[in-house]
PyMOL Python script that loads the backbone (N, CA, C, O; Angstrom):
from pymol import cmd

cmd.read_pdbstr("""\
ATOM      1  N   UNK A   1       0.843  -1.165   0.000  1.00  0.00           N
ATOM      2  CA  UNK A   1       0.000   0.000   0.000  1.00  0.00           C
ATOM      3  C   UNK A   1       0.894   1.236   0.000  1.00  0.00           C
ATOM      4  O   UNK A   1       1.883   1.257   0.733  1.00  0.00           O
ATOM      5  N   UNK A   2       0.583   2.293  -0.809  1.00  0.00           N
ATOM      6  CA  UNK A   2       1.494   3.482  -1.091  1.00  0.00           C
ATOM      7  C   UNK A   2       0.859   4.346   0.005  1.00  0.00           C
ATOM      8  O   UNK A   2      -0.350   4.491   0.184  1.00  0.00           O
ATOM      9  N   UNK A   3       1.924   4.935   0.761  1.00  0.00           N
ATOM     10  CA  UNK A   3       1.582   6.038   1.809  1.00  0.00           C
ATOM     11  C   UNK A   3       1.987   7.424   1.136  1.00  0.00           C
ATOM     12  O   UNK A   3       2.930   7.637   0.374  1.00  0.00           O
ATOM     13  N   UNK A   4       1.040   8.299   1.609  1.00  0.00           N
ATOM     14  CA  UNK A   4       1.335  10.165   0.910  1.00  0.00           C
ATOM     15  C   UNK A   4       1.570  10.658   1.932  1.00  0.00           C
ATOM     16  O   UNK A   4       1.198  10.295   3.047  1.00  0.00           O
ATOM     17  N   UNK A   5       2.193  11.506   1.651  1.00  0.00           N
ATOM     18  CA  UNK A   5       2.292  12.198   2.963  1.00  0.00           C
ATOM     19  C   UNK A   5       2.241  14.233   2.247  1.00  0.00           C
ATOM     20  O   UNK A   5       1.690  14.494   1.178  1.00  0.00           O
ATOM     21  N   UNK A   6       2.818  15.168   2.996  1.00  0.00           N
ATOM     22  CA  UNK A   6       2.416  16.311   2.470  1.00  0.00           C
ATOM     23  C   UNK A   6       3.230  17.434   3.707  1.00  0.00           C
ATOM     24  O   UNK A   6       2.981  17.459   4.912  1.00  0.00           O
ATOM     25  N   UNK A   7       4.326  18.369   2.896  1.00  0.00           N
ATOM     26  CA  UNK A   7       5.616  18.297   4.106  1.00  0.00           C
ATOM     27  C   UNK A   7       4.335  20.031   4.526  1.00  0.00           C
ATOM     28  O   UNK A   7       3.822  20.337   5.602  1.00  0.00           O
ATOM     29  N   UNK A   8       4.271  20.550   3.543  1.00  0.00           N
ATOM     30  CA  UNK A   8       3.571  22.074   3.425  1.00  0.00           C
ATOM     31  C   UNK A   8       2.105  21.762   4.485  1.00  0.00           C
ATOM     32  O   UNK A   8       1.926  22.603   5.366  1.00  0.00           O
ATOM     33  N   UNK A   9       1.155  20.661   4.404  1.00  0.00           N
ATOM     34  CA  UNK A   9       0.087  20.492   5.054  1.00  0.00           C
ATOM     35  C   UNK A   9       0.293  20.192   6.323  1.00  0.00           C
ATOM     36  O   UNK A   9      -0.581  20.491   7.136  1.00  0.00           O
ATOM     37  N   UNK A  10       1.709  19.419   6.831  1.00  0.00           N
ATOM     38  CA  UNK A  10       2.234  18.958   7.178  1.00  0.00           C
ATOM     39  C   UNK A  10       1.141  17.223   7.677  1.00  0.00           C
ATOM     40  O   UNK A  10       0.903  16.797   8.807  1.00  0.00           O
ATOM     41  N   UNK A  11       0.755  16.676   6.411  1.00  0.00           N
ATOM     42  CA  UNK A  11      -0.070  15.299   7.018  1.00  0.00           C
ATOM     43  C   UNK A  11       0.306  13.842   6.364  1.00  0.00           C
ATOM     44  O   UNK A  11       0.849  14.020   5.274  1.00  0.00           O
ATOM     45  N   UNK A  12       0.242  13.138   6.536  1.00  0.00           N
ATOM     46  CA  UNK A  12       0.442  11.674   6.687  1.00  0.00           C
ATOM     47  C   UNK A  12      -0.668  10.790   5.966  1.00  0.00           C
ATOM     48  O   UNK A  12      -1.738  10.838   6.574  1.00  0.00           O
ATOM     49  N   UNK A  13      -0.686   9.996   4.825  1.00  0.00           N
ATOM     50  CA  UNK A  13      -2.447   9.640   5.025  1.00  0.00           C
ATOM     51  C   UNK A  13      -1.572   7.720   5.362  1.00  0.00           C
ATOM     52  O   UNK A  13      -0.546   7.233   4.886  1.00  0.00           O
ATOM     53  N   UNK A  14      -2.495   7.205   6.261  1.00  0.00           N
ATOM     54  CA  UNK A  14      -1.786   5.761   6.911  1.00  0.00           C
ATOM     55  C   UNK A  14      -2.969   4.884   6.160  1.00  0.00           C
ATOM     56  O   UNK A  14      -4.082   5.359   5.936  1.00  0.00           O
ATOM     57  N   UNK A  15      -2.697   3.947   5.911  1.00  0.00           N
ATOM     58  CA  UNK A  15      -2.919   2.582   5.669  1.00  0.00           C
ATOM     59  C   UNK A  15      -3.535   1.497   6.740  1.00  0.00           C
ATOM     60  O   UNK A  15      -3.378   1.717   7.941  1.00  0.00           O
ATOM     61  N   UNK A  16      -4.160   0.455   6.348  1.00  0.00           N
ATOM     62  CA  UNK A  16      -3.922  -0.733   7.461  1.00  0.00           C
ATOM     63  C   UNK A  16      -2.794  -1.192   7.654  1.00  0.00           C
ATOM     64  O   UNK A  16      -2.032  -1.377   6.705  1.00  0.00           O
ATOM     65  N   UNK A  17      -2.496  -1.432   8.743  1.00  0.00           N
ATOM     66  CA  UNK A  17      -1.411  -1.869   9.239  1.00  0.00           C
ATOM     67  C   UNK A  17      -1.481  -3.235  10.198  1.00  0.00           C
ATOM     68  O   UNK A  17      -2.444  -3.715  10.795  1.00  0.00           O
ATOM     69  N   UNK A  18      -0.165  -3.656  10.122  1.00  0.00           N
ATOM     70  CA  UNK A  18       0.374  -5.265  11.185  1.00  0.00           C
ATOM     71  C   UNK A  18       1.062  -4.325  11.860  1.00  0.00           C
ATOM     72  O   UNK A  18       1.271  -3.140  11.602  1.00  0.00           O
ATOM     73  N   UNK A  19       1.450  -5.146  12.938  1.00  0.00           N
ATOM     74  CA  UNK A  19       2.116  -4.942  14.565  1.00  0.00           C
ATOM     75  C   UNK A  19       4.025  -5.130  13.554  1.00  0.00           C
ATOM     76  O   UNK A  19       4.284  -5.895  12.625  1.00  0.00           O
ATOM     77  N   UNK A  20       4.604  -4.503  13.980  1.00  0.00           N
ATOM     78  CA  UNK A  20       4.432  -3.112  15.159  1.00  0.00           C
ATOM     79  C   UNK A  20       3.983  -1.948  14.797  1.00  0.00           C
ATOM     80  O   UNK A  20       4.172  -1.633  13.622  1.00  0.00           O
ATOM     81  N   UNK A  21       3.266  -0.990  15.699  1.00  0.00           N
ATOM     82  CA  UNK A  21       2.130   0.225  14.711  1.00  0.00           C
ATOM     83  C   UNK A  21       2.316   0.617  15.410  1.00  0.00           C
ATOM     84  O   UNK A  21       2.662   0.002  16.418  1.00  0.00           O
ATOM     85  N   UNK A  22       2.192   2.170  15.346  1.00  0.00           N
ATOM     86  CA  UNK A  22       1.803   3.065  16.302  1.00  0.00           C
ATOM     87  C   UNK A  22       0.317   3.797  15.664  1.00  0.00           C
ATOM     88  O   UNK A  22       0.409   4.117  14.479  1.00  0.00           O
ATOM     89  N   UNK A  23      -0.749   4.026  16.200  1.00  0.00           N
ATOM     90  CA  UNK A  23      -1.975   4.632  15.355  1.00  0.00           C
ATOM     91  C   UNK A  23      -2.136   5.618  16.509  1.00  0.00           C
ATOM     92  O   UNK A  23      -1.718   5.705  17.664  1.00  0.00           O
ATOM     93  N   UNK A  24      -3.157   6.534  15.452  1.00  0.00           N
ATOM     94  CA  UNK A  24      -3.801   8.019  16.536  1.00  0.00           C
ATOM     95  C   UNK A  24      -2.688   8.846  16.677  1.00  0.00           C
ATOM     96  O   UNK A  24      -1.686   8.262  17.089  1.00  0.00           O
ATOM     97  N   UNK A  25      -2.578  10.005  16.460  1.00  0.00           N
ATOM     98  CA  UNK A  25      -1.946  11.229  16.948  1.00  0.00           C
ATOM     99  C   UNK A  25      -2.622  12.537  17.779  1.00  0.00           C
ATOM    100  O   UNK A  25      -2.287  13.692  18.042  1.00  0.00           O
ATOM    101  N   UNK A  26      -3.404  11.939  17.949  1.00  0.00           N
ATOM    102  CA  UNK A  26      -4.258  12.772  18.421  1.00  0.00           C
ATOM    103  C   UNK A  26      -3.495  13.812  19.141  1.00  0.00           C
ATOM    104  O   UNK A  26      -3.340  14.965  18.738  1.00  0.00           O
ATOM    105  N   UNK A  27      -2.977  13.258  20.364  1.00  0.00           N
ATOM    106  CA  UNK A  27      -2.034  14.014  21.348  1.00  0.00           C
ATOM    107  C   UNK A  27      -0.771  13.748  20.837  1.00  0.00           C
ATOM    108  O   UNK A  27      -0.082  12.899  21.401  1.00  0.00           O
ATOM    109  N   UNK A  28      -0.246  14.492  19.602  1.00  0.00           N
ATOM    110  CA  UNK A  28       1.036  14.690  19.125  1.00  0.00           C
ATOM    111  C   UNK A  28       1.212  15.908  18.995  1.00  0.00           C
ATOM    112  O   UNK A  28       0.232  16.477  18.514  1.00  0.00           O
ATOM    113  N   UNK A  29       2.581  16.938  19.368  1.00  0.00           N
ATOM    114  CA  UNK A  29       2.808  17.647  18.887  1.00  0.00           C
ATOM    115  C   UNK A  29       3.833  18.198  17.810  1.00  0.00           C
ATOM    116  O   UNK A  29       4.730  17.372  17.639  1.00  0.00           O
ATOM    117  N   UNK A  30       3.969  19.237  17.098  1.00  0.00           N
ATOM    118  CA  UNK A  30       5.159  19.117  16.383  1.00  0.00           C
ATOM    119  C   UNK A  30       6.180  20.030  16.512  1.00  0.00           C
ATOM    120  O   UNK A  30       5.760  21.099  16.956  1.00  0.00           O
ATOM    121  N   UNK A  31       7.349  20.015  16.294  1.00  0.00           N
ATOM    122  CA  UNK A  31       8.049  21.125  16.784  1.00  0.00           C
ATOM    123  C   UNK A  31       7.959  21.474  18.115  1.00  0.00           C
ATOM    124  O   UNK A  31       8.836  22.329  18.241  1.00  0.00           O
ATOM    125  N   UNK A  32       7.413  21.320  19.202  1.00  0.00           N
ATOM    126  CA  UNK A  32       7.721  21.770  20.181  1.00  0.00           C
ATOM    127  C   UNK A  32       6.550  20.485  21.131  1.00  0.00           C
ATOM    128  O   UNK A  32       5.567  19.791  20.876  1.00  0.00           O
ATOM    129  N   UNK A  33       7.587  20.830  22.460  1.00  0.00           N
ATOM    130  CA  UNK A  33       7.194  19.886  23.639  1.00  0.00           C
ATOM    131  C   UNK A  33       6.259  20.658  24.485  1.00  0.00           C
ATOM    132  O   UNK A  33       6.392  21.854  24.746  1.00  0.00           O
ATOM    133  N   UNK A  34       5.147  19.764  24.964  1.00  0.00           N
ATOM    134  CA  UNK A  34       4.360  20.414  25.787  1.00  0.00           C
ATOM    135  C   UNK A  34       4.953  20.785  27.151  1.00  0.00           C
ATOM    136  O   UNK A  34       5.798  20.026  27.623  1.00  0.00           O
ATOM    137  N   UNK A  35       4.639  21.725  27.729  1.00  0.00           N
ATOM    138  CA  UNK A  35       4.961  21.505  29.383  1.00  0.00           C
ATOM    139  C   UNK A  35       4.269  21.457  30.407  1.00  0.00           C
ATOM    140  O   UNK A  35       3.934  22.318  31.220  1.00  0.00           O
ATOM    141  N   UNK A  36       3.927  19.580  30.249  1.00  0.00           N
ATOM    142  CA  UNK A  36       2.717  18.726  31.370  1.00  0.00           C
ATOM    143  C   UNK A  36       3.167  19.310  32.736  1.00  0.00           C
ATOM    144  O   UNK A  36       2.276  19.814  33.419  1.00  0.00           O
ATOM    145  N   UNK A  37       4.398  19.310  33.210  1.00  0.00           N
ATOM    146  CA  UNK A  37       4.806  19.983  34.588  1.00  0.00           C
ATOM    147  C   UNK A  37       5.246  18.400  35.211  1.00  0.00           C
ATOM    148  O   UNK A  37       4.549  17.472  34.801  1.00  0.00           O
ATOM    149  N   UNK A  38       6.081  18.151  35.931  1.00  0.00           N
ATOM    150  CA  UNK A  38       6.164  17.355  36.271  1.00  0.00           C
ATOM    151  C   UNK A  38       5.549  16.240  37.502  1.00  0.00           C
ATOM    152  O   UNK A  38       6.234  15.218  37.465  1.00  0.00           O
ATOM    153  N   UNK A  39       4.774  16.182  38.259  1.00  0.00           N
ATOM    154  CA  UNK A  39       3.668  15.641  38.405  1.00  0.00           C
ATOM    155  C   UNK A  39       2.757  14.872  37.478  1.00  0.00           C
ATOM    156  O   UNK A  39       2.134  13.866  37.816  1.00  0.00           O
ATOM    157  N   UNK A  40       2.720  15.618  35.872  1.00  0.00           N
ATOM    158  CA  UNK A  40       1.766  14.906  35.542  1.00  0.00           C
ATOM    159  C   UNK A  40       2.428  13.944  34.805  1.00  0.00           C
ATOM    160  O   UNK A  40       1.917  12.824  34.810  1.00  0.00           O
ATOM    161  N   UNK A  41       4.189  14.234  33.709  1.00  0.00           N
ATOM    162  CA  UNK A  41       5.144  13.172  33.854  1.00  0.00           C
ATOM    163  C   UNK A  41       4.972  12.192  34.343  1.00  0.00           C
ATOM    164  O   UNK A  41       4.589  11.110  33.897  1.00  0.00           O
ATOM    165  N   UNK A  42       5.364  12.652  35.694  1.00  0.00           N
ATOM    166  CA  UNK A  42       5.375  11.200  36.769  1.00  0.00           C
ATOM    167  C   UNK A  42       4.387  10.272  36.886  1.00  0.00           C
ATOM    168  O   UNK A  42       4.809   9.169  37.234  1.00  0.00           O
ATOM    169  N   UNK A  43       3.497  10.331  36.754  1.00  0.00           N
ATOM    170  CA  UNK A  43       1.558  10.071  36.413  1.00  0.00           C
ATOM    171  C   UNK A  43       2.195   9.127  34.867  1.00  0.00           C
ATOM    172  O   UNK A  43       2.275   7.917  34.654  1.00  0.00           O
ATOM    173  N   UNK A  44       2.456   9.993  34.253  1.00  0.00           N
ATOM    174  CA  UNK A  44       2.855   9.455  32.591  1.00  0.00           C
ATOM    175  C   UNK A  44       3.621   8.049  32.500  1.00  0.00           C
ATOM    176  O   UNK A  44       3.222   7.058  31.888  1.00  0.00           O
ATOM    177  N   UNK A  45       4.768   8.171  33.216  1.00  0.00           N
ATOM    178  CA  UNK A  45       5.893   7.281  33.064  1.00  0.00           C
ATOM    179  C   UNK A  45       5.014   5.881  34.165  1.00  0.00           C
ATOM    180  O   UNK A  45       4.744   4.778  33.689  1.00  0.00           O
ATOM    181  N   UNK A  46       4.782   6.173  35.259  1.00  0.00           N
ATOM    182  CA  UNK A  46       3.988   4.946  35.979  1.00  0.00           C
ATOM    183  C   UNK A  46       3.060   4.313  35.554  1.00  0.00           C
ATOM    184  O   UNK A  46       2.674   3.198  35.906  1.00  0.00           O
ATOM    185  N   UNK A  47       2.285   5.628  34.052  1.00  0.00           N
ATOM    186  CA  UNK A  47       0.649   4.599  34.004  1.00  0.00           C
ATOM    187  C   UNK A  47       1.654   3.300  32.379  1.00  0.00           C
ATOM    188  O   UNK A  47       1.407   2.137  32.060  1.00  0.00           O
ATOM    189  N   UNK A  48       2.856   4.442  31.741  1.00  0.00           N
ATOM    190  CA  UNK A  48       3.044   3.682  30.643  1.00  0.00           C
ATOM    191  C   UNK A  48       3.981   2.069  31.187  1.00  0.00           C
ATOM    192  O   UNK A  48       3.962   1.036  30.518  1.00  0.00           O
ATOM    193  N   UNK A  49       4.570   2.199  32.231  1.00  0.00           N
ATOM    194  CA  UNK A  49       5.331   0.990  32.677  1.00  0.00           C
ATOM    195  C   UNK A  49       4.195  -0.078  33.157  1.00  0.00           C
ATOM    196  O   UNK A  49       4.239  -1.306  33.233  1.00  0.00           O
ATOM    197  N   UNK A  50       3.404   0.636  33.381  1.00  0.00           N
ATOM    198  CA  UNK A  50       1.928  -0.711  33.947  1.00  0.00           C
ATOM    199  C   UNK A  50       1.450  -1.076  33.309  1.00  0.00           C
ATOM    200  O   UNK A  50       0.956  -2.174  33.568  1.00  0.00           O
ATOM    201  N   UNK A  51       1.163  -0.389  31.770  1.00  0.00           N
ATOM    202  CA  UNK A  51       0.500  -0.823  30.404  1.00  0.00           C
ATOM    203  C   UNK A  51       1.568  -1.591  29.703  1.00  0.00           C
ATOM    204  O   UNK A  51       1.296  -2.634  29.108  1.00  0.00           O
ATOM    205  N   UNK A  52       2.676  -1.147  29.750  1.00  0.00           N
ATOM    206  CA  UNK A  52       3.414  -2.068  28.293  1.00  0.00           C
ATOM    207  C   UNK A  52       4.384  -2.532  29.089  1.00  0.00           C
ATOM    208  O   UNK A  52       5.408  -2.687  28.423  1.00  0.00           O
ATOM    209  N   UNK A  53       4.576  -2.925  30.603  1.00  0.00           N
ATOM    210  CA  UNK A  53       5.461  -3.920  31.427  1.00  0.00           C
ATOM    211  C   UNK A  53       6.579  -3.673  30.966  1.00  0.00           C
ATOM    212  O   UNK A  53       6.811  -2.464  30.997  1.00  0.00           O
ATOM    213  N   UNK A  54       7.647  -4.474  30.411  1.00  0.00           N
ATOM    214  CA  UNK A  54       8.889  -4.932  29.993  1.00  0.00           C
ATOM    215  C   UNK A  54       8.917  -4.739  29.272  1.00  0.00           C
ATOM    216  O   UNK A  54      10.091  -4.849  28.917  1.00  0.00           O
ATOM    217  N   UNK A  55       7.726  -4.098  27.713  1.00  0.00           N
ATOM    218  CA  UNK A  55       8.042  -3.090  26.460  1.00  0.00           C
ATOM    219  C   UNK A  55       8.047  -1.812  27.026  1.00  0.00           C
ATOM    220  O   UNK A  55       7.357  -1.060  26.338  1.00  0.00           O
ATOM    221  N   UNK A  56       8.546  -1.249  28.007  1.00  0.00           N
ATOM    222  CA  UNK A  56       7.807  -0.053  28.180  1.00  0.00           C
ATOM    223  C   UNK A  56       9.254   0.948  27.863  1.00  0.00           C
ATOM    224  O   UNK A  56       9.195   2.145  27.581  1.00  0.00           O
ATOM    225  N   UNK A  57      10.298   0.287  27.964  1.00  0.00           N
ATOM    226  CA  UNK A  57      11.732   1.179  27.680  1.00  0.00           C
ATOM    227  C   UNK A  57      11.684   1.041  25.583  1.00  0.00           C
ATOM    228  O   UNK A  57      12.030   1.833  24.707  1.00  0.00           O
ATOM    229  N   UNK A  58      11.221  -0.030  25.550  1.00  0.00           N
ATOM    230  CA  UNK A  58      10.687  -0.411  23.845  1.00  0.00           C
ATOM    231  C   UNK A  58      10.045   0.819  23.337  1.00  0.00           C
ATOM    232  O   UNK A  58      10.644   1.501  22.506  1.00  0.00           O
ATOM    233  N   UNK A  59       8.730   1.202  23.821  1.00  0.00           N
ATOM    234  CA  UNK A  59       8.165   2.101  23.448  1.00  0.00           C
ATOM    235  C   UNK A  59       8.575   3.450  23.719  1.00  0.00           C
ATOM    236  O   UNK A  59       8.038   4.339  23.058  1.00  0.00           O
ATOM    237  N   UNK A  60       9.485   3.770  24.626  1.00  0.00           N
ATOM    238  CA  UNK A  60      10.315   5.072  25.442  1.00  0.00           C
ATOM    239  C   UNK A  60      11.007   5.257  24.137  1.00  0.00           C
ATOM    240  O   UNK A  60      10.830   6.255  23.438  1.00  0.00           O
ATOM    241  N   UNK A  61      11.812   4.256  23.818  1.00  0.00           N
ATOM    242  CA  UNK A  61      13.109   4.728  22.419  1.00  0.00           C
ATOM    243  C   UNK A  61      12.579   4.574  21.523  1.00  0.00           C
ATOM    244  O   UNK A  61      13.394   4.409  20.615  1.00  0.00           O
ATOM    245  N   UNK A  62      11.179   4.500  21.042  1.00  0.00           N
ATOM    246  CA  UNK A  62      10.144   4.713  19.854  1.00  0.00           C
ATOM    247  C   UNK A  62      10.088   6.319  20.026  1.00  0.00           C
ATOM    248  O   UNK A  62      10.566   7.169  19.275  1.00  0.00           O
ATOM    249  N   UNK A  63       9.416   6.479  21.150  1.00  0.00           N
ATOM    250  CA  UNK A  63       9.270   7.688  21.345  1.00  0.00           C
ATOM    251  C   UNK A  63      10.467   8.894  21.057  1.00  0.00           C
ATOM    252  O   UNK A  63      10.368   9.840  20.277  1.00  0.00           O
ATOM    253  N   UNK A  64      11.166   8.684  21.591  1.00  0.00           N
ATOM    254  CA  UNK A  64      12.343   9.715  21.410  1.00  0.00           C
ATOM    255  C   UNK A  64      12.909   9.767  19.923  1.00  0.00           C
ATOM    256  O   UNK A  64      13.262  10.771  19.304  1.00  0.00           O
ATOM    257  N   UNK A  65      12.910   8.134  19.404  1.00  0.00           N
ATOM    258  CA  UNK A  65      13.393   8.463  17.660  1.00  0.00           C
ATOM    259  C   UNK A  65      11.724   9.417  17.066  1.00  0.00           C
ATOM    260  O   UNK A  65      11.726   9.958  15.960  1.00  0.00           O
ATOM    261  N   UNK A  66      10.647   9.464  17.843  1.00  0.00           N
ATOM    262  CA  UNK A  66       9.499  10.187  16.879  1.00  0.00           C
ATOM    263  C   UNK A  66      10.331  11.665  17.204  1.00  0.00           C
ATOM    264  O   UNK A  66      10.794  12.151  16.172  1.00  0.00           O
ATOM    265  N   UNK A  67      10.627  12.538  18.566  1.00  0.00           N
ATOM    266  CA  UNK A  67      11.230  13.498  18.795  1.00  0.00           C
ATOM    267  C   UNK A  67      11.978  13.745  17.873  1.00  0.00           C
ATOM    268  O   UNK A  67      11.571  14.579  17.063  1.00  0.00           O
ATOM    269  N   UNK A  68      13.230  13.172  17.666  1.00  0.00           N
ATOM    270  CA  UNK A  68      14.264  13.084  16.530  1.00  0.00           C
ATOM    271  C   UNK A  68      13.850  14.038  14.811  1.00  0.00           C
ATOM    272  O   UNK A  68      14.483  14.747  14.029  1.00  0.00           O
ATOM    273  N   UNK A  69      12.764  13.625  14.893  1.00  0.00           N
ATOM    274  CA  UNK A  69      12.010  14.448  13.764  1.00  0.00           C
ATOM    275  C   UNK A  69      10.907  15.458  14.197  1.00  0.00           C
ATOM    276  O   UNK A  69      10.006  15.894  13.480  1.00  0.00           O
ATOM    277  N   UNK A  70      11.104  15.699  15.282  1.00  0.00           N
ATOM    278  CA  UNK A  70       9.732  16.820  15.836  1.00  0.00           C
ATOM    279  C   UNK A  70       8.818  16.664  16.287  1.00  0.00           C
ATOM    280  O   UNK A  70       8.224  17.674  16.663  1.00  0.00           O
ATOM    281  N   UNK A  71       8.055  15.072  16.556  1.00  0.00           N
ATOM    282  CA  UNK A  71       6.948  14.827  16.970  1.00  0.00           C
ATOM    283  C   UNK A  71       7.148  14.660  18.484  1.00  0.00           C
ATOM    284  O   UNK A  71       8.109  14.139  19.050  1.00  0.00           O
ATOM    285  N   UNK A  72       6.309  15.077  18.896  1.00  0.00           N
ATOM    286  CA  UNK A  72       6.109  14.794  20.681  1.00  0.00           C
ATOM    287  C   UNK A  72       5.102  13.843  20.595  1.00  0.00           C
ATOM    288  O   UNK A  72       4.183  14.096  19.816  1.00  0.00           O
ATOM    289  N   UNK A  73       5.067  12.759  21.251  1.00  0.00           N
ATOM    290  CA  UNK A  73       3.660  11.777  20.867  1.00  0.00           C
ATOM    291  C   UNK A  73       3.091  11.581  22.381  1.00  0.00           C
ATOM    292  O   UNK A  73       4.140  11.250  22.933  1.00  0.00           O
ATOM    293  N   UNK A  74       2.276  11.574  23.226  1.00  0.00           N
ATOM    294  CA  UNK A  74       2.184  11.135  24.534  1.00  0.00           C
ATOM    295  C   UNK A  74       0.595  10.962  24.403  1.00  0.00           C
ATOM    296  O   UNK A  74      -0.213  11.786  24.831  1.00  0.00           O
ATOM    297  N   UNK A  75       0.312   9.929  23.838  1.00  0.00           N
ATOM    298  CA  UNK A  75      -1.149   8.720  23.693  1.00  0.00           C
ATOM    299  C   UNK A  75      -0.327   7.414  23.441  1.00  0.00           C
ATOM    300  O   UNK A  75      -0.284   6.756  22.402  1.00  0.00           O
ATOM    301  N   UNK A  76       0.312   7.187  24.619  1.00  0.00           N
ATOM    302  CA  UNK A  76       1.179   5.594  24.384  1.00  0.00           C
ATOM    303  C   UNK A  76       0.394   4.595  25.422  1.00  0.00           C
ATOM    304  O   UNK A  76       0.439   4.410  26.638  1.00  0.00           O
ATOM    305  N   UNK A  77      -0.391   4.015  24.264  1.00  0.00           N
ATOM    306  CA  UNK A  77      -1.315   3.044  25.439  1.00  0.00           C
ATOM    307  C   UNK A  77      -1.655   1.893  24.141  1.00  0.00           C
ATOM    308  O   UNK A  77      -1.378   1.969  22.944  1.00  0.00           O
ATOM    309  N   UNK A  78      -2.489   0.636  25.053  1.00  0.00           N
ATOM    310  CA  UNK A  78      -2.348  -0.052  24.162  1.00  0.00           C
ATOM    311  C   UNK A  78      -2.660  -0.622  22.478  1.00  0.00           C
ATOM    312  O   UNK A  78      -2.346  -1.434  21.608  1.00  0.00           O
ATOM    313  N   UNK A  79      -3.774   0.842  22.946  1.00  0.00           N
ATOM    314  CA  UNK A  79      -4.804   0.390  21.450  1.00  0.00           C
ATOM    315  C   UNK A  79      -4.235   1.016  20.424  1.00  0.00           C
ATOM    316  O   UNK A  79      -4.742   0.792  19.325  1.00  0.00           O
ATOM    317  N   UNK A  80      -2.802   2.153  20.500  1.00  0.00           N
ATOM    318  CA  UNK A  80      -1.852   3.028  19.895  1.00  0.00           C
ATOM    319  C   UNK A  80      -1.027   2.779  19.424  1.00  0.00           C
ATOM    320  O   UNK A  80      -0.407   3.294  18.493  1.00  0.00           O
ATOM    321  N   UNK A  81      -0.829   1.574  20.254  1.00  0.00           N
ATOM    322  CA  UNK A  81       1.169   1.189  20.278  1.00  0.00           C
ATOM    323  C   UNK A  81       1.174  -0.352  20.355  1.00  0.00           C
ATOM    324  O   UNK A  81       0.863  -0.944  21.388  1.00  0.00           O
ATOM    325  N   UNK A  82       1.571  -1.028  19.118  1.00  0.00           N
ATOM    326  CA  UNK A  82       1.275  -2.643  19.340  1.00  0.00           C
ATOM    327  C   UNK A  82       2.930  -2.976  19.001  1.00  0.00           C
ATOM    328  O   UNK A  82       3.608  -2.250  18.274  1.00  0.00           O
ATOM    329  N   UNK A  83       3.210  -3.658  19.370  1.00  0.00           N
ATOM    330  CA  UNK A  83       4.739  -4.184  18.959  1.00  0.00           C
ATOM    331  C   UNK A  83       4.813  -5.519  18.831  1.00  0.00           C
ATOM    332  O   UNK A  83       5.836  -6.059  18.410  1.00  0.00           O
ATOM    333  N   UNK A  84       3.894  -6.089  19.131  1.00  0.00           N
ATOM    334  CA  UNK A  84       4.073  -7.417  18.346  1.00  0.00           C
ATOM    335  C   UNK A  84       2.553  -7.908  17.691  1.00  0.00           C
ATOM    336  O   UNK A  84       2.472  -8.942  17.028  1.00  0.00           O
TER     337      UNK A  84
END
""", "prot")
cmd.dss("prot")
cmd.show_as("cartoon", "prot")
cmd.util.cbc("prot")
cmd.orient("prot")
C-alpha cells in the first residue's frame, strides 16, 4: 500500500497496518514539547510501565526516535502502540 504524505500540510495519510504500529496522533505535537509539569510526567511514566510492562523502555526509544524528527507523541497506550 502506497503512503502520501504532504511536508507544506504537514499530514500523513496511513494505511492498514500489522504490529508493530503506532496509530492516533491525536495528542502529538510538532516542533515543540508540551509543558505537562512534572507531576503529571510522573503520572505518565507509571501509568506507561503498567501498560506495556517490559516493552515499556521499547516504546520510550520509539518515542524519542518520533522526537528526533519533531513529533512529541504522549497517547502511548495499548490500542496506539502494538509491537508485536
Amino acid at each position: 500500500m502506497a503512503h502520501r504524505f504532504d511536508d507544506l500540510l504537514l499530514i500523513i495519510e496511513m494505511g492498514v497496518v500489522e504490529p508493530p504500529f503506532l496509530l492516533d496522533f491525536g495528542k502529538a505535537y510538532l516542533d515543540h514539547d508540551p509543558d505537562y509539569g512534572e507531576v503529571v510526567m510522573n503520572e505518565w511514566e507509571e501509568l506507561g510501565q503498567e501498560m506495556f510492562e517490559g516493552d515499556w523502555q521499547t516504546v520510550k526509544d520509539l518515542l524519542s526516535a518520533l522526537r528526533d524528527y519533531g513529533i512529541y507523541y504522549y497517547d502511548a497506550k495499548l490500542g496506539n502502540i502494538m509491537l508485536r
